[in-house]
PQR file of N, CA, C, O and H, with PARSE charges and radii, in Angstrom:
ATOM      1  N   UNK A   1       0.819  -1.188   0.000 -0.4000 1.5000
ATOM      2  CA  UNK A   1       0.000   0.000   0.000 -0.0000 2.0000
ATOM      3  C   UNK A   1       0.867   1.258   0.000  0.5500 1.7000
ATOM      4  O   UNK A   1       0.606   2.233  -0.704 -0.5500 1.4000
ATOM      5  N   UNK A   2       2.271   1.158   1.110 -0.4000 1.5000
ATOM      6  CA  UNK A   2       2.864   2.394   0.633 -0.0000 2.0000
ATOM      7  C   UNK A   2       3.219   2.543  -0.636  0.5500 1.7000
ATOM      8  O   UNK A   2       3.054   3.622  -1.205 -0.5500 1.4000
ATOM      9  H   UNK A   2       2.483   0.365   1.682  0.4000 1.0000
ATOM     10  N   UNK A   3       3.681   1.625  -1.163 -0.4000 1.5000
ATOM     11  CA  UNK A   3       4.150   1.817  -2.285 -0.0000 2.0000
ATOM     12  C   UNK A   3       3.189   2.464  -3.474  0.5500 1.7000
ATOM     13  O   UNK A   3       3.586   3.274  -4.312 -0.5500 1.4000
ATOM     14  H   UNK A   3       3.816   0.748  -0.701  0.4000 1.0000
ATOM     15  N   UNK A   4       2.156   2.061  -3.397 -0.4000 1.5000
ATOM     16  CA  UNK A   4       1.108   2.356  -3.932 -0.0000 2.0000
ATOM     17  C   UNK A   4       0.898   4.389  -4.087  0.5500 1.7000
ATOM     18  O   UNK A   4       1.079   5.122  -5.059 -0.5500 1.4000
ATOM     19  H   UNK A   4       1.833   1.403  -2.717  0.4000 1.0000
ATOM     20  N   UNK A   5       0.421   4.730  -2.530 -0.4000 1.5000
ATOM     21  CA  UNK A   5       1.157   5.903  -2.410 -0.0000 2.0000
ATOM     22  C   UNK A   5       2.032   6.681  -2.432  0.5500 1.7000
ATOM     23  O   UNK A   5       1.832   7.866  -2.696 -0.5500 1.4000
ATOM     24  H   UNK A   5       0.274   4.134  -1.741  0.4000 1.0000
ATOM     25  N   UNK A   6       3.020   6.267  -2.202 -0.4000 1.5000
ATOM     26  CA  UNK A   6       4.448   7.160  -3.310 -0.0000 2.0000
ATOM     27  C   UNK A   6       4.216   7.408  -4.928  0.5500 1.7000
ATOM     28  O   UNK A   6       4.510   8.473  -5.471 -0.5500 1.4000
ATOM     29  H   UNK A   6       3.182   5.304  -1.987  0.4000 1.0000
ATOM     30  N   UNK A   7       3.654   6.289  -5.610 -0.4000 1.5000
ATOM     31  CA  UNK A   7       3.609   6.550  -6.733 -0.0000 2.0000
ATOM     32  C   UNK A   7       2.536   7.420  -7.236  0.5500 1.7000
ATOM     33  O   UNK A   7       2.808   8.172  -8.172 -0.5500 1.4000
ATOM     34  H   UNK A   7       3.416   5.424  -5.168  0.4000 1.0000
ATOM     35  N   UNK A   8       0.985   7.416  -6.583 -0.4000 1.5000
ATOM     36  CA  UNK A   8       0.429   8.420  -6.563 -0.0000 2.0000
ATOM     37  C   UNK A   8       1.036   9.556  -6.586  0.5500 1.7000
ATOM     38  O   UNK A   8       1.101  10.129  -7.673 -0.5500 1.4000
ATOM     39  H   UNK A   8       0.763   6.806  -5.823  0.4000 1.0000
ATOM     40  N   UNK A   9       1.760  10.307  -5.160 -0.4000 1.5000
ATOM     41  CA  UNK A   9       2.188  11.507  -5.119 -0.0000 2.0000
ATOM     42  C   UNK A   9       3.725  11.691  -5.902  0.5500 1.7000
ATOM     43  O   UNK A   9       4.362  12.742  -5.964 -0.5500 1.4000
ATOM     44  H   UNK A   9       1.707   9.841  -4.277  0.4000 1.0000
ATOM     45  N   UNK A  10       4.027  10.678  -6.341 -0.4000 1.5000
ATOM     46  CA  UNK A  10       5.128  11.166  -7.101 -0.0000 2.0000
ATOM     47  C   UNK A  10       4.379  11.530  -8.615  0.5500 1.7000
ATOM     48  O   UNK A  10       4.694  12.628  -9.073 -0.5500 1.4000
ATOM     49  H   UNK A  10       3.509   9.824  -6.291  0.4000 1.0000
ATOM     50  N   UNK A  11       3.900  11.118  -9.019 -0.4000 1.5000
ATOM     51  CA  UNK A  11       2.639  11.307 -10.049 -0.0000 2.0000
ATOM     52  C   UNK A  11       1.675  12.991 -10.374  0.5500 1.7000
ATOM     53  O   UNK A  11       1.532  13.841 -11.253 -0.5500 1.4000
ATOM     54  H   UNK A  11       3.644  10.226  -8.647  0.4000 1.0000
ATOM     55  N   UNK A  12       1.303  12.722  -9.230 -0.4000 1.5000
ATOM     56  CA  UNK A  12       0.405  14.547  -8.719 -0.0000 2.0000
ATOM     57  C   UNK A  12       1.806  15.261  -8.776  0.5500 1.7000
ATOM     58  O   UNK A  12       1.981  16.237  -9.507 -0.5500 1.4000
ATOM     59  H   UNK A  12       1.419  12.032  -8.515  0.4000 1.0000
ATOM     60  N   UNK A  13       2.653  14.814  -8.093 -0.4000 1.5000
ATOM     61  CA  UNK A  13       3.623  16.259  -8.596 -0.0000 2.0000
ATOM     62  C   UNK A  13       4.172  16.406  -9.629  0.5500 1.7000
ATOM     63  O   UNK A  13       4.530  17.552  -9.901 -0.5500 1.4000
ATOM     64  H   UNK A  13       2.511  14.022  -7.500  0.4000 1.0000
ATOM     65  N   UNK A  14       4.458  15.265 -10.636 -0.4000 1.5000
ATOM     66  CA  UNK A  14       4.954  15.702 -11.812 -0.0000 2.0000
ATOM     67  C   UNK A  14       3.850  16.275 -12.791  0.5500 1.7000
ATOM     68  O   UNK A  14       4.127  17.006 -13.742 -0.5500 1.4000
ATOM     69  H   UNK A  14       4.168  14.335 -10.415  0.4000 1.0000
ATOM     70  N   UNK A  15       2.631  15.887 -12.476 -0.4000 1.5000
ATOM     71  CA  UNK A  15       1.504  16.311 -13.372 -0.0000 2.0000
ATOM     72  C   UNK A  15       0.379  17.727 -12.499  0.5500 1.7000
ATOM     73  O   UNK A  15      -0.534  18.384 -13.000 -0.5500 1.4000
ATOM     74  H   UNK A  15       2.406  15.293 -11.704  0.4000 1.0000
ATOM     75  N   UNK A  16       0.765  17.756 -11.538 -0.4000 1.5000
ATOM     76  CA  UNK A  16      -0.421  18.383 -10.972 -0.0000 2.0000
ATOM     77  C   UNK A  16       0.002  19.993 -11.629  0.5500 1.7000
ATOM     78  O   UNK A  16       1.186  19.947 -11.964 -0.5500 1.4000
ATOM     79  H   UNK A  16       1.506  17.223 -11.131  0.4000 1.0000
ATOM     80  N   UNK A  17      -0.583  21.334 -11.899 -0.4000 1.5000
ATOM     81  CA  UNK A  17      -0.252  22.287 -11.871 -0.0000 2.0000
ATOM     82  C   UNK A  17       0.358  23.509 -10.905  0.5500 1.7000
ATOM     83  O   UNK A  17      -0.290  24.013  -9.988 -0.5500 1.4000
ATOM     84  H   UNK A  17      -1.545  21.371 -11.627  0.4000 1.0000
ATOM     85  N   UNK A  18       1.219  23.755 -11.136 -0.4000 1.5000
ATOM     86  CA  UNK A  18       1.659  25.188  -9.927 -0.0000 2.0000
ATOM     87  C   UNK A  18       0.542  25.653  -9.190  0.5500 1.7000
ATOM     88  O   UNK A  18      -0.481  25.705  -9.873 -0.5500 1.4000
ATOM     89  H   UNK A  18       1.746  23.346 -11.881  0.4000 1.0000
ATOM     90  N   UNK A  19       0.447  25.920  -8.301 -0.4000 1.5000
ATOM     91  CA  UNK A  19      -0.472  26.557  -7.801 -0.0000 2.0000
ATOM     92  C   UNK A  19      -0.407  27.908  -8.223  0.5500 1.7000
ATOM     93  O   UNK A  19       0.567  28.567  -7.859 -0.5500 1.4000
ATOM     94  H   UNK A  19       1.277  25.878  -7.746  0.4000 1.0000
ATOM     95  N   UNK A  20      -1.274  28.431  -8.927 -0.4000 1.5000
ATOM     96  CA  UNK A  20      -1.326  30.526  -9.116 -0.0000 2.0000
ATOM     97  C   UNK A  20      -2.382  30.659  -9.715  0.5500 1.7000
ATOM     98  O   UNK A  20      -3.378  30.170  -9.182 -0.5500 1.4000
ATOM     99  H   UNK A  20      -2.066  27.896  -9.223  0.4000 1.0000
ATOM    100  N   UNK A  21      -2.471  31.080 -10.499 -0.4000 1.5000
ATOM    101  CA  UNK A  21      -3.857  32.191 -10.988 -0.0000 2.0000
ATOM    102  C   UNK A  21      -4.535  31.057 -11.519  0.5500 1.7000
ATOM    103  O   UNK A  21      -5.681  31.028 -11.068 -0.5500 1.4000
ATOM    104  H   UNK A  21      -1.662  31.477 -10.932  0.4000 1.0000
ATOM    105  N   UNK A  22      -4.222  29.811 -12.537 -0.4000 1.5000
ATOM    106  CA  UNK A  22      -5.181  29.155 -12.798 -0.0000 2.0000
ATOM    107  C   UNK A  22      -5.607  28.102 -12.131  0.5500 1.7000
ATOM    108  O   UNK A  22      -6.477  27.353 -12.576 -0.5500 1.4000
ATOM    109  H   UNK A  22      -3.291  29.834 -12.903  0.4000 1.0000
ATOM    110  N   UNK A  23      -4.875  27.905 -10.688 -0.4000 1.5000
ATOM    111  CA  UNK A  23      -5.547  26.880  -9.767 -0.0000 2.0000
ATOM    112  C   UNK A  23      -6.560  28.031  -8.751  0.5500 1.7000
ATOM    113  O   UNK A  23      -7.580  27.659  -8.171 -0.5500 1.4000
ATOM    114  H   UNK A  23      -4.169  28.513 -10.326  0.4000 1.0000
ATOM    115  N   UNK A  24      -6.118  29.200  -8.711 -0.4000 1.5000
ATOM    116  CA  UNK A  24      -7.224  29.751  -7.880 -0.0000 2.0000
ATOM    117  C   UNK A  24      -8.503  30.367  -8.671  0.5500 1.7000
ATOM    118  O   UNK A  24      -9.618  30.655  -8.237 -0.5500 1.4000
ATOM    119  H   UNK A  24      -5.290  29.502  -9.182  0.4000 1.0000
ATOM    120  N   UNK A  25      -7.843  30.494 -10.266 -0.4000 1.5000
ATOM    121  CA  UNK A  25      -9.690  30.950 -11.103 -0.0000 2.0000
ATOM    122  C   UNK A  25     -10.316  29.077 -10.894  0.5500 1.7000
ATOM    123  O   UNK A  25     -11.470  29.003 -10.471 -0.5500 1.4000
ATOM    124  H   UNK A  25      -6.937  30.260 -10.619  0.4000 1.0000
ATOM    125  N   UNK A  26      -9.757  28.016 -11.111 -0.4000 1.5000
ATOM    126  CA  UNK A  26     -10.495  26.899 -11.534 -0.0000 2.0000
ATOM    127  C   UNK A  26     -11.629  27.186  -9.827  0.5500 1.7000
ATOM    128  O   UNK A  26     -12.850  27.286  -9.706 -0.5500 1.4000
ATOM    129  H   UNK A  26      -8.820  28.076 -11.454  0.4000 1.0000
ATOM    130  N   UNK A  27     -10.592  27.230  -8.864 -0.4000 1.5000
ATOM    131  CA  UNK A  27     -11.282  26.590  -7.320 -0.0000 2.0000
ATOM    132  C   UNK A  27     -12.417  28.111  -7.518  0.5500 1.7000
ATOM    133  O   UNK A  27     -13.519  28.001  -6.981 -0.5500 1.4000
ATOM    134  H   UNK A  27      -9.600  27.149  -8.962  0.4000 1.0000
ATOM    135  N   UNK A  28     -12.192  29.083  -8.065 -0.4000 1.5000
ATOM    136  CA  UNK A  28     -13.576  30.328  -7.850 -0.0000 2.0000
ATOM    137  C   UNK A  28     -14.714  29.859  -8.635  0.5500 1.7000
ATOM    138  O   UNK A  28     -15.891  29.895  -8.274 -0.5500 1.4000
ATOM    139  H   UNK A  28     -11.296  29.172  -8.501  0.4000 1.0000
ATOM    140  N   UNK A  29     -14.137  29.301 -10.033 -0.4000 1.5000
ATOM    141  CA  UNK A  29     -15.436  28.834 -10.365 -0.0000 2.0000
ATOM    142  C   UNK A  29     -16.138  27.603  -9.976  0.5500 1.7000
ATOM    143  O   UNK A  29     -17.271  27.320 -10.363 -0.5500 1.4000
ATOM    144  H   UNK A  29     -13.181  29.272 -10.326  0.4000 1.0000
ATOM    145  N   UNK A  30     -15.476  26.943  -9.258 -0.4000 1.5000
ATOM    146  CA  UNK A  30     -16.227  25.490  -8.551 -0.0000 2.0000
ATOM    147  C   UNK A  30     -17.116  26.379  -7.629  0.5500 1.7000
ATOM    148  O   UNK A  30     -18.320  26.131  -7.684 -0.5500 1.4000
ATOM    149  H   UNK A  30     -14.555  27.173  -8.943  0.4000 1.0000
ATOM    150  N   UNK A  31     -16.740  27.314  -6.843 -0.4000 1.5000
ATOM    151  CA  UNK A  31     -17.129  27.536  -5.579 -0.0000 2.0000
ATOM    152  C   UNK A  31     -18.569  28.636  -6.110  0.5500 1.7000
ATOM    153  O   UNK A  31     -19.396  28.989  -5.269 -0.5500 1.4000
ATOM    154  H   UNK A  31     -15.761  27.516  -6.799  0.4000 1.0000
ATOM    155  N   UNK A  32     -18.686  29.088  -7.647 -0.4000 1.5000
ATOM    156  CA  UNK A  32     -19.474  29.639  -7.902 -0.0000 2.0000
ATOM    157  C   UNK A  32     -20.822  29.256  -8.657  0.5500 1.7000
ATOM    158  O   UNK A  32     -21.870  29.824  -8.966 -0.5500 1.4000
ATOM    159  H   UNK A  32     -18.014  28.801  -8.330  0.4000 1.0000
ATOM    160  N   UNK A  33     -20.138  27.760  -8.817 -0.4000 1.5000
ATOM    161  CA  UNK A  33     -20.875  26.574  -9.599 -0.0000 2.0000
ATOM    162  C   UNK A  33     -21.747  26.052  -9.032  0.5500 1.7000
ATOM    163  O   UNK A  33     -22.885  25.776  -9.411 -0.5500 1.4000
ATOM    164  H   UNK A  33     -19.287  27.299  -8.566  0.4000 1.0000
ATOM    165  N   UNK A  34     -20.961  25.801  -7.557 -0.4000 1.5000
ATOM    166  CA  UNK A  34     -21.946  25.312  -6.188 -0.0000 2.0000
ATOM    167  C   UNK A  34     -22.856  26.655  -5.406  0.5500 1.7000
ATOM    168  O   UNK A  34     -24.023  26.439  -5.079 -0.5500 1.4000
ATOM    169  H   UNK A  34     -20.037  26.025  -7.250  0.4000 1.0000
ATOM    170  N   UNK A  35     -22.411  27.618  -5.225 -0.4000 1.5000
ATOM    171  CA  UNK A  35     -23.431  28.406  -4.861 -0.0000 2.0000
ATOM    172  C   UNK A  35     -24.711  28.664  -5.679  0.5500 1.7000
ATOM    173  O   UNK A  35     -25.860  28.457  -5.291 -0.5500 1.4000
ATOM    174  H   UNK A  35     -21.463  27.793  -5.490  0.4000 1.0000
ATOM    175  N   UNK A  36     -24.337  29.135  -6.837 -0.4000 1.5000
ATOM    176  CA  UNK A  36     -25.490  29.296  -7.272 -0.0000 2.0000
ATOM    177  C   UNK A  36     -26.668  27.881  -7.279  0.5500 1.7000
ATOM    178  O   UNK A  36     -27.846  28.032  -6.956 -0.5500 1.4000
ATOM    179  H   UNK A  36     -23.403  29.303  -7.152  0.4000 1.0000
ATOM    180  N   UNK A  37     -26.085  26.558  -7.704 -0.4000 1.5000
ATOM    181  CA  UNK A  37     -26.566  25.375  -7.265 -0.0000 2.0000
ATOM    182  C   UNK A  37     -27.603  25.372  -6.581  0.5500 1.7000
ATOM    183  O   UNK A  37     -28.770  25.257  -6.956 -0.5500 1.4000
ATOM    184  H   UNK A  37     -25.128  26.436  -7.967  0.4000 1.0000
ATOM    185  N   UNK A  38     -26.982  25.562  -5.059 -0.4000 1.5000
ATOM    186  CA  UNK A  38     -27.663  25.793  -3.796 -0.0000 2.0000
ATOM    187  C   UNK A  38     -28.688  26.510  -4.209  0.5500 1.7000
ATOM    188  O   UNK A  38     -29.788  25.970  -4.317 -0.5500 1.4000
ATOM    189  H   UNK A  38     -26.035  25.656  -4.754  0.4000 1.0000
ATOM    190  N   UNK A  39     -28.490  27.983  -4.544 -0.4000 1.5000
ATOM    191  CA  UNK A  39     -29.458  29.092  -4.608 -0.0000 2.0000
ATOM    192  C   UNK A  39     -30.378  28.698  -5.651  0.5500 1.7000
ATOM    193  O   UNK A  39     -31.193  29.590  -5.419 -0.5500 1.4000
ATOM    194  H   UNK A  39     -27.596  28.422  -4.456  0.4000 1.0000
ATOM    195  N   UNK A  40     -30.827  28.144  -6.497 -0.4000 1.5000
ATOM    196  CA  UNK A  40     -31.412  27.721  -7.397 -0.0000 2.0000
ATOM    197  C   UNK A  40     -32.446  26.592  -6.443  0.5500 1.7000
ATOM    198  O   UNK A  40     -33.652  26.675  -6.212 -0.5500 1.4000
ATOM    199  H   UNK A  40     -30.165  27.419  -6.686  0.4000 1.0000
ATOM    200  N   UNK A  41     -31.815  25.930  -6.175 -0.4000 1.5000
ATOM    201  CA  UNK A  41     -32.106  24.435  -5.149 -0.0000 2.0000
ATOM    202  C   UNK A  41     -32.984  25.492  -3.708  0.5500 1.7000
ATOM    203  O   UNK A  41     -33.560  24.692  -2.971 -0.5500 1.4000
ATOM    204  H   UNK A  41     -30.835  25.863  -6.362  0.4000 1.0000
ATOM    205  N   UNK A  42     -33.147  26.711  -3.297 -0.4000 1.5000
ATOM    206  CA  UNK A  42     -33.450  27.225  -2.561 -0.0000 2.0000
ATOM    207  C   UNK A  42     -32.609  26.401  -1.231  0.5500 1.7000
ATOM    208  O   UNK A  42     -33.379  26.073  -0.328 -0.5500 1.4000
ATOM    209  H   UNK A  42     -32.679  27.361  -3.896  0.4000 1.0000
ATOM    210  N   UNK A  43     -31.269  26.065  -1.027 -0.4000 1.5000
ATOM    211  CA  UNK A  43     -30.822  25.772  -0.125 -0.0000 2.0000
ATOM    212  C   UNK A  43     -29.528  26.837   0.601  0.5500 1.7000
ATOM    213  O   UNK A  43     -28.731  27.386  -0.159 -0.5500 1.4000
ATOM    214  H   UNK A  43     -30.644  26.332  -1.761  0.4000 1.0000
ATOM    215  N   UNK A  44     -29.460  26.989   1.708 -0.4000 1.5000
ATOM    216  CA  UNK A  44     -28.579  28.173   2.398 -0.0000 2.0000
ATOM    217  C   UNK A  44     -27.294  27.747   1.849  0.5500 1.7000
ATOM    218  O   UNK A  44     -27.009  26.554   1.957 -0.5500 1.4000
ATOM    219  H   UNK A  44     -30.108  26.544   2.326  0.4000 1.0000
ATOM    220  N   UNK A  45     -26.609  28.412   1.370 -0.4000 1.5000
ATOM    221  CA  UNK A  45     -24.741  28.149   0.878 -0.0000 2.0000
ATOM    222  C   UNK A  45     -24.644  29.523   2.057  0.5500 1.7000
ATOM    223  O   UNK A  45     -25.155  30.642   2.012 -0.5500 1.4000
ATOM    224  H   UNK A  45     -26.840  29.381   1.282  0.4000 1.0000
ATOM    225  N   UNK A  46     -23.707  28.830   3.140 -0.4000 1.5000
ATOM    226  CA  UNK A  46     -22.907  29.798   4.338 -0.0000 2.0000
ATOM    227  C   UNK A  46     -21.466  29.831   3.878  0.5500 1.7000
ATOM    228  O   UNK A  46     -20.705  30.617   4.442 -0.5500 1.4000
ATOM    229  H   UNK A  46     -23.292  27.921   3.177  0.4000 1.0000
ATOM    230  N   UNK A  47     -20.976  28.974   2.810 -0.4000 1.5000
ATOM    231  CA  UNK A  47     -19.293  28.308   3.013 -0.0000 2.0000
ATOM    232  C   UNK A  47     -19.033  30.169   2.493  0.5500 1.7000
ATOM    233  O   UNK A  47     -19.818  30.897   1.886 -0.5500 1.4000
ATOM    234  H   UNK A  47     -21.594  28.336   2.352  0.4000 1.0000
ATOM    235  N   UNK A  48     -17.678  30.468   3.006 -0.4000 1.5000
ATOM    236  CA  UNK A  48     -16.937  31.077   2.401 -0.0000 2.0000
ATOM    237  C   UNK A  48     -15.954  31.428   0.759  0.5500 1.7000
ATOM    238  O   UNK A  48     -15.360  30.442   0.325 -0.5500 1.4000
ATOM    239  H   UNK A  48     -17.040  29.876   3.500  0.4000 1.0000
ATOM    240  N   UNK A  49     -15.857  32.341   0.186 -0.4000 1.5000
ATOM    241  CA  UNK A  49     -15.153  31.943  -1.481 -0.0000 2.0000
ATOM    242  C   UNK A  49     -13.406  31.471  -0.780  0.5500 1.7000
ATOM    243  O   UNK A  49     -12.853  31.826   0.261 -0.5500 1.4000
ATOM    244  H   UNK A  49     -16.340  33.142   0.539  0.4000 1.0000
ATOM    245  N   UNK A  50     -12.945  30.541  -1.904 -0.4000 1.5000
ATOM    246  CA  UNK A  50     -11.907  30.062  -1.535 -0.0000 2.0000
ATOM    247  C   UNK A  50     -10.414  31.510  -1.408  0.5500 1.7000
ATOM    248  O   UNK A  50     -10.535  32.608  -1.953 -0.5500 1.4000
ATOM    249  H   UNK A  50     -13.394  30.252  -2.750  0.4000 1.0000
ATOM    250  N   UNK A  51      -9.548  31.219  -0.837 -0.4000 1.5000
ATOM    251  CA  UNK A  51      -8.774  32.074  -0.592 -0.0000 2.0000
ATOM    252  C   UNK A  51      -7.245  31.433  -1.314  0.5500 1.7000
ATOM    253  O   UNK A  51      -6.775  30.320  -1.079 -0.5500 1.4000
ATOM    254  H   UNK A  51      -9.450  30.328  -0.394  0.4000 1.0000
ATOM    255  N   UNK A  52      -6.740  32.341  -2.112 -0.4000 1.5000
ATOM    256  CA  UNK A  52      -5.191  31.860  -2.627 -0.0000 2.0000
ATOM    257  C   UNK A  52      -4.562  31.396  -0.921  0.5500 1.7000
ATOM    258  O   UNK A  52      -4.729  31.879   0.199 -0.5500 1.4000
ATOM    259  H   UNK A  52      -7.122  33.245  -2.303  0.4000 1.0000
ATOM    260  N   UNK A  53      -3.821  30.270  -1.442 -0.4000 1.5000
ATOM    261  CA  UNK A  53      -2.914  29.775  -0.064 -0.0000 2.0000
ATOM    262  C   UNK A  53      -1.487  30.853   0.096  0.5500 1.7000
ATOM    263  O   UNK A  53      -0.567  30.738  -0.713 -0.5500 1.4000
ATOM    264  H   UNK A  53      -3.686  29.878  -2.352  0.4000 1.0000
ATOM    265  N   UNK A  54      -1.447  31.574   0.877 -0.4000 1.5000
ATOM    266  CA  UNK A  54      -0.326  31.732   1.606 -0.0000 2.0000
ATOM    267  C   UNK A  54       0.835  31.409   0.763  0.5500 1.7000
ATOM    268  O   UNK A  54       0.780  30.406   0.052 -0.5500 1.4000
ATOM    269  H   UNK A  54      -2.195  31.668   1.534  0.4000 1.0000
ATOM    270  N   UNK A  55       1.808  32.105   0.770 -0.4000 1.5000
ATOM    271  CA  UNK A  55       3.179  31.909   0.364 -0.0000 2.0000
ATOM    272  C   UNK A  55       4.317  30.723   1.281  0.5500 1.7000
ATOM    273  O   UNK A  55       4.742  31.142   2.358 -0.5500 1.4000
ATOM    274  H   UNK A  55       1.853  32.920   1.348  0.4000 1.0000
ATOM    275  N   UNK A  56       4.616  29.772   0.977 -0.4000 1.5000
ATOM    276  CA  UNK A  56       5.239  28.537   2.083 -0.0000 2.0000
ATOM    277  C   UNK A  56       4.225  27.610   2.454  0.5500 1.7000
ATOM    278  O   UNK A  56       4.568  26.459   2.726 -0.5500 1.4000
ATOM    279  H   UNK A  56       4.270  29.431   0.103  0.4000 1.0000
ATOM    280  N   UNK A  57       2.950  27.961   2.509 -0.4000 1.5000
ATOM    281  CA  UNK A  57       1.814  26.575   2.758 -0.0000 2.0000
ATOM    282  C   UNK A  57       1.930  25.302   2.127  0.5500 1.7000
ATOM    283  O   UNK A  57       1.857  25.319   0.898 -0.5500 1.4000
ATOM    284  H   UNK A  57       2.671  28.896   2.289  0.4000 1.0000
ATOM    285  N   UNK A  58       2.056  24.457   2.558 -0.4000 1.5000
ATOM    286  CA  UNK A  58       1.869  23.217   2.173 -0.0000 2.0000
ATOM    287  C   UNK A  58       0.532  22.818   1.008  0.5500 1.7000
ATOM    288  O   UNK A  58      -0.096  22.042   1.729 -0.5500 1.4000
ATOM    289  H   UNK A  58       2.114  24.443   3.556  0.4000 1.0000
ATOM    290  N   UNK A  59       0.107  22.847   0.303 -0.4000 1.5000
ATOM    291  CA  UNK A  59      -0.768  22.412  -0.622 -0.0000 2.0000
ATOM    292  C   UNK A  59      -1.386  20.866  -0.535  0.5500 1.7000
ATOM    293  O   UNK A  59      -0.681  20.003  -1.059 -0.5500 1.4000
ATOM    294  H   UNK A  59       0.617  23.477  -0.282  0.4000 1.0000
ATOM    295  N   UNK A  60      -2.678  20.419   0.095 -0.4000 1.5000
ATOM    296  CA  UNK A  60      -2.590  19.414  -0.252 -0.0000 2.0000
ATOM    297  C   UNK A  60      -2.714  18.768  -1.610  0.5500 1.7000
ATOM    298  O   UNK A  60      -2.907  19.432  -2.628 -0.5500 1.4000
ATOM    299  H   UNK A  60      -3.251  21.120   0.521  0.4000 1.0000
ATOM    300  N   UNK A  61      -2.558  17.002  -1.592 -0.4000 1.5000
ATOM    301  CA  UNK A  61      -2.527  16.589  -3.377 -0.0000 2.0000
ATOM    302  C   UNK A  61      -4.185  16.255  -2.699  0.5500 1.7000
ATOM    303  O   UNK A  61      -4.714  16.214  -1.589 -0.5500 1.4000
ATOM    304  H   UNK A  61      -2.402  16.463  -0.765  0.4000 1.0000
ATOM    305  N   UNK A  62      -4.705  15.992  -4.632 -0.4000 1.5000
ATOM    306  CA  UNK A  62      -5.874  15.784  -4.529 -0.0000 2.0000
ATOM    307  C   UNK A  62      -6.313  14.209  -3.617  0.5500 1.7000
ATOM    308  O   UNK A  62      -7.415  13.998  -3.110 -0.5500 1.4000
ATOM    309  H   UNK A  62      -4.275  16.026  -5.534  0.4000 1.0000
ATOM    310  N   UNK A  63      -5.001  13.150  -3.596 -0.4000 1.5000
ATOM    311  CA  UNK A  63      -5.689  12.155  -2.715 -0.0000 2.0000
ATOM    312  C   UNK A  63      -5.757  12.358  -1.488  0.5500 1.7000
ATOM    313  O   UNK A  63      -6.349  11.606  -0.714 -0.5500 1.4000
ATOM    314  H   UNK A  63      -4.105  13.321  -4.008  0.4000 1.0000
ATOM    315  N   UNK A  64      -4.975  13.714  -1.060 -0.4000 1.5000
ATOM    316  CA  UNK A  64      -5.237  13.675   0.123 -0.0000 2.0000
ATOM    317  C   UNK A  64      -6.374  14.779   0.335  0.5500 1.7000
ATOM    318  O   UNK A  64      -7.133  14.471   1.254 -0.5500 1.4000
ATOM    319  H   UNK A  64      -4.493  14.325  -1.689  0.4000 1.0000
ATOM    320  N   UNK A  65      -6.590  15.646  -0.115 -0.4000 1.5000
ATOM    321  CA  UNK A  65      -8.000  16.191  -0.153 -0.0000 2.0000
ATOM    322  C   UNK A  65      -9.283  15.288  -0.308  0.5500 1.7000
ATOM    323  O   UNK A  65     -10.324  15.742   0.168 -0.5500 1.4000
ATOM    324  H   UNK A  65      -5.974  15.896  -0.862  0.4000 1.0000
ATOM    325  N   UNK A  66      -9.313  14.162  -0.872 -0.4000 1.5000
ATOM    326  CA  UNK A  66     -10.270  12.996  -0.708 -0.0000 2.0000
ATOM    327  C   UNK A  66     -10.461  12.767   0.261  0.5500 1.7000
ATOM    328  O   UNK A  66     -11.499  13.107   0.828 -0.5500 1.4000
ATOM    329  H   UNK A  66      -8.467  13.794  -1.259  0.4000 1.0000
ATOM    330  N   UNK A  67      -9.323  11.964   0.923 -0.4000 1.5000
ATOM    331  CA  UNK A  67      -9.004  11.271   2.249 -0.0000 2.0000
ATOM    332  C   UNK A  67      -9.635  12.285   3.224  0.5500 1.7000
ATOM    333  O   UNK A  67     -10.409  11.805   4.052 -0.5500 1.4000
ATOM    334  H   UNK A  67      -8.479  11.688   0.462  0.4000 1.0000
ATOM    335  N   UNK A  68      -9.395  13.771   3.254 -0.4000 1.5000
ATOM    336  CA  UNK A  68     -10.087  14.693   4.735 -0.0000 2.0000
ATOM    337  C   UNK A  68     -11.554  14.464   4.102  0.5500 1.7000
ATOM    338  O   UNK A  68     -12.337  13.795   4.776 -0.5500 1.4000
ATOM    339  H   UNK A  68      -8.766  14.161   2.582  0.4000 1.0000
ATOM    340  N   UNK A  69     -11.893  14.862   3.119 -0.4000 1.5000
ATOM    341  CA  UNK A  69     -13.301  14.751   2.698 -0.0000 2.0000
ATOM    342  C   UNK A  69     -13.998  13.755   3.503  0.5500 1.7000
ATOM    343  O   UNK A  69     -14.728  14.047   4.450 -0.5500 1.4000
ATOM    344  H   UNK A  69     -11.256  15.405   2.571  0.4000 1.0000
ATOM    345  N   UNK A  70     -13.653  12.099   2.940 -0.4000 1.5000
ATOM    346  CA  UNK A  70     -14.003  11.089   3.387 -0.0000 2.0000
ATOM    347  C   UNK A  70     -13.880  11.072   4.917  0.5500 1.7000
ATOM    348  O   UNK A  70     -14.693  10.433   5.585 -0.5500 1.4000
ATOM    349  H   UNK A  70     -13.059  11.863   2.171  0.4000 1.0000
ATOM    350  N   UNK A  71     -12.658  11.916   5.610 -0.4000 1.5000
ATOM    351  CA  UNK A  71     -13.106  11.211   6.638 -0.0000 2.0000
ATOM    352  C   UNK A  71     -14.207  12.573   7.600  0.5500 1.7000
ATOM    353  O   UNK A  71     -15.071  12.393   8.458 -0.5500 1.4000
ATOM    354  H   UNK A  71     -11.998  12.436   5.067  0.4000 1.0000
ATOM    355  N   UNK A  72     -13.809  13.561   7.130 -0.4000 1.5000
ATOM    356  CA  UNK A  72     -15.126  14.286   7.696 -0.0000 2.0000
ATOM    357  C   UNK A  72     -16.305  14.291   7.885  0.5500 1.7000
ATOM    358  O   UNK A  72     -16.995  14.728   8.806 -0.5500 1.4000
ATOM    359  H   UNK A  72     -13.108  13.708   6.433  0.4000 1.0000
ATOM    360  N   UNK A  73     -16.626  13.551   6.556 -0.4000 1.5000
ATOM    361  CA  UNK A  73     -18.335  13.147   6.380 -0.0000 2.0000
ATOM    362  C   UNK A  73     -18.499  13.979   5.049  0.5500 1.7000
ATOM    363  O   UNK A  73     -19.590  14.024   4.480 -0.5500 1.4000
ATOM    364  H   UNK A  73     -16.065  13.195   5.808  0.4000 1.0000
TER
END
């Protein structure tokens, strides 16, 4: 299984994109995709719009953004 995971994240980093302007327009329009959603759906959207990360932040990869998903609920 580790092994499994190394190759994942060795993978996401050779393919994943820099983080800058077109990872933070893609995450504005998800986040504008789902609001309106909601608002259409007459359901309350409270979440906040996403925020560029910090300069030195750690980024997670997308399996591990799954993994908190999943285990949050």
């Amino acid at each position: 299984m580790k092994a499994l995971a190394n190759r994942i994240r060795r993978i996401e980093e050779r393919l994943a994109p820099a983080v800058g302007t077109d990872v933070c327009r893609a995450a504005t329009i998800l986040y504008e995709r789902q609001r309106l959603r909601a608002l259409a759906a007459g359901e309350p959207f409270d979440r906040p719009p996403p925020v560029p990360p910090a300069r030195g932040v750690r980024i997670l990869s997308a399996a591990e953004t799954l993994r908190r998903r999943r285990q949050n609920g």
